[in-house]
N, C-alpha and C positions, 0 to 999 in steps of 0.2 A: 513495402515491408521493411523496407532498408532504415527507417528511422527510429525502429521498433527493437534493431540493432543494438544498442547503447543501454535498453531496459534493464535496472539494478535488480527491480524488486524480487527476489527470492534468491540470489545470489551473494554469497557470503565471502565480506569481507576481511581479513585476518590480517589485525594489527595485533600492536602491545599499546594496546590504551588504557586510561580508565574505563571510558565508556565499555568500554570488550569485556573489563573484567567484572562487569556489574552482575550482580546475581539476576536470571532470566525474568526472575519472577518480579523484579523491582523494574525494567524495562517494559514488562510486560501492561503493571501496574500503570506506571507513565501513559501509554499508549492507549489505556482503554480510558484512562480519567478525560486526556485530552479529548477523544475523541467523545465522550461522555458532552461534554462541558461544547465542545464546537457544535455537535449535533442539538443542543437543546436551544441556543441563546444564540439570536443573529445580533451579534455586537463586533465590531470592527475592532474594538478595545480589546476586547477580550480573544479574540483570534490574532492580532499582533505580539498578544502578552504572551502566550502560547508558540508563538510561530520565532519571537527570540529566545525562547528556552530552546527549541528544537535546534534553533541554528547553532546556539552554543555548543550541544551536546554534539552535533556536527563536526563544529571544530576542535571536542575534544578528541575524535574517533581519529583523526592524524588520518583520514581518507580524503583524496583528492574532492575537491568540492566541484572540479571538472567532469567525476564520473556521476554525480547528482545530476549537475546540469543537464550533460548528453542524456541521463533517464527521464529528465522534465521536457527534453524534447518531442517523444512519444507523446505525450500529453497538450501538445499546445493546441491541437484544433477543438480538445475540448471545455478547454480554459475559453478559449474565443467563441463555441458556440453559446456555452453558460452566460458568458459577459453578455453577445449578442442578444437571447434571449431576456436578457432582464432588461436590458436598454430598449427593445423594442416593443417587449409586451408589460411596462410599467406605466399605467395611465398617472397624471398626477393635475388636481387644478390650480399649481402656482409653481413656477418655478425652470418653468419650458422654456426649451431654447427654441427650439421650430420643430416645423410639423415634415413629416416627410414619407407623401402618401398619406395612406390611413395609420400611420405610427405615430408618436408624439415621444420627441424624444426630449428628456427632462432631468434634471439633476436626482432625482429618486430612480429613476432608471439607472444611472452610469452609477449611484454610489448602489442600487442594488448587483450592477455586475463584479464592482466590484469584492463585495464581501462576499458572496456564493463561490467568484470565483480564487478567493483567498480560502473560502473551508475546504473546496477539492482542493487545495494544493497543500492544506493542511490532514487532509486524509490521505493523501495520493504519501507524503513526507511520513507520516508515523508508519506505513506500510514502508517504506522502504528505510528507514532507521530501522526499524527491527531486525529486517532481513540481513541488512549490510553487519551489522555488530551481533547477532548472533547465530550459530550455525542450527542445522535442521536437530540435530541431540539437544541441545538446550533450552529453542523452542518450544519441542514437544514439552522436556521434562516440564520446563515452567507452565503451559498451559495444566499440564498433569496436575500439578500442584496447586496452581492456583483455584480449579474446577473441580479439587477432590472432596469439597464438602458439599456437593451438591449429588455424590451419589448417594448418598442418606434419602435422596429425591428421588433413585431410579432411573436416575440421568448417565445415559452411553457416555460417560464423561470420557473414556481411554478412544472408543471409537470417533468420538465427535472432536478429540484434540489430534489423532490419528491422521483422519481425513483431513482437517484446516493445515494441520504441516506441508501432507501431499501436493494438497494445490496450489500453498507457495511454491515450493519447489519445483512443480512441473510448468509453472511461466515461464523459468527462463530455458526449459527442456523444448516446451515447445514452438517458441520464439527459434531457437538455434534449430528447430527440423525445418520450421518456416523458410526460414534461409536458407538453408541444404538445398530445399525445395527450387526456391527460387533461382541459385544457382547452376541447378541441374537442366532446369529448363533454358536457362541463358545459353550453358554450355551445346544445347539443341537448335540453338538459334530462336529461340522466343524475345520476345521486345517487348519489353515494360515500360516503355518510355513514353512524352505525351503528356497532355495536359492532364490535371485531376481527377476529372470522369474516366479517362483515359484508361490510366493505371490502376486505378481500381478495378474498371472493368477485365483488366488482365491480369489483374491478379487474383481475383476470384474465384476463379479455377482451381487454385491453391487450395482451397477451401477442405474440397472434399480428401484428398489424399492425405493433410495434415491431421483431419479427422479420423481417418480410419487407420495413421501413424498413433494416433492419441491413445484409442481404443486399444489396438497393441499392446501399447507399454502399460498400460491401467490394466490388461489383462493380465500382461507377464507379471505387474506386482502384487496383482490377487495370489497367484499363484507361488510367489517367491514368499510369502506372510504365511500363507498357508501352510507352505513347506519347513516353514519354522516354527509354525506349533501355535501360530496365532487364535489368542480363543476369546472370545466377548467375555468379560468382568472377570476374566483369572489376576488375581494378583500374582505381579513382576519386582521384580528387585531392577534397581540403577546402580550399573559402574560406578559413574560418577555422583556424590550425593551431595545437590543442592545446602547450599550454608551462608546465612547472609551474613556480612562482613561490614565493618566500621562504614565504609564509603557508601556501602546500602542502604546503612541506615541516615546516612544526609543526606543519599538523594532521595530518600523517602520522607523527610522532614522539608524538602526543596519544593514536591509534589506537592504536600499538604500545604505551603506554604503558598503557592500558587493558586491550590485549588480553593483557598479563603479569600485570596484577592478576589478570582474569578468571579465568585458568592457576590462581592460587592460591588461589582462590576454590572453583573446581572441585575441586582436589585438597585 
């Protein structure tokens, strides 16, 4: 679980950037177009076109690109099973290097691992850009905002932007019990040490007690929402009140601009 350690995603980073001081709802924008546009169209163009807008916006955030990494490290056995499965289950009849067993492994295999395994790192990246440059109030607000014309539908918009905040935020809550966890039992004399199967096997066990840690806290915040007067479709007033601003509106002219390349990329 130690690798799991470094995880960004729902943890919020606090610079003075541009990127920080972007309206939520134009981040928010970003984040669904991208991921609109990777999910529809398997093009390698078009996830590189996307994956150096992300980078930039990256280095405008003045956030160590060391704390990105160590959270891409969680993620590496799953980059390598995705690659591994497209290299070994993509038949092809030209273009094979050799056979190996009943596999055939072939230049449409290695370029299928690789573009599957650049859209998870392009999903895994707009999940964790969000998280780092905006806090759990702004999120919310902006999801609030951007899914307020859909109550006209009947749509739990306030519950359904509610709940998606939550679950960011309780990754890295439960991540850090993980670890408690883990500690606790080292300090017992427990050994997690050992090959692969190894450590998994021992740490397994973890399982159940971070589970019914989970259930807990999910309990205690029914109860803390409740206690504050929480009620399905009551309309609320915000502190703070969302206003988009000049730099808004060009990184919303940057988006469209992008997302018309994309178009032509695709066709």
């Amino acid at each position: 679980m130690s690798i799991y350690q470094d995880l960004t995603i729902g943890q919020y980073q606090a610079q003075d950037s541009i990127v920080h001081r972007f309206d939520p709802r134009i981040k928010l924008f970003f984040v669904l177009v991208m991921v609109i546009f990777v999910a529809l169209a398997v093009n390698i163009r078009l996830y590189l076109l996307w994956f150096f807008l992300l980078l930039g916006l990256f280095l405008l955030t003045k956030i160590s690109l060391s704390i990105l990494l160590r959270s891409l490290k969680a993620f590496i056995l799953f980059f390598l099973f995705i690659f591994l499965l497209q290299v070994f289950l993509t038949s092809e009849s030209f273009g094979t290097y050799f056979y190996l067993g009943y596999f055939q492994i072939g230049t449409k295999g290695i370029e299928n691992g690789i573009i599957y395994s650049l859209r998870l790192l392009l999903f895994i990246l707009g999940a964790t850009f969000l998280s780092l440059t905006t806090s759990a109030t702004e999120l919310l607000d902006g999801v609030l905002k951007l899914s307020s014309p859909l109550k006209k539908l009947k749509v739990p918009t306030e519950e359904l932007s509610l709940m998606s905040t939550i679950s960011i935020r309780f990754i890295p809550l439960l991540l850090e019990e993980g670890v408690n966890l883990k500690k606790a039992q080292m300090a017992r004399g427990a050994d997690f040490e050992g090959s692969f199967i190894q450590r998994i096997k021992k740490t397994s066990p973890l399982l159940i007690p971070l589970f019914i840690s989970s259930f807990r806290k999910a309990d205690d915040l029914a109860v803390a929402l409740e206690a504050r007067g929480f009620q399905s479709g009551k309309k609320r007033s915000s502190y703070q009140r969302l206003q988009l601003k000049w730099m808004d509106f060009i990184m919303a002219g940057i988006i469209i601009l992008f997302s018309f390349v994309s178009v032509l990329l695709i066709l």
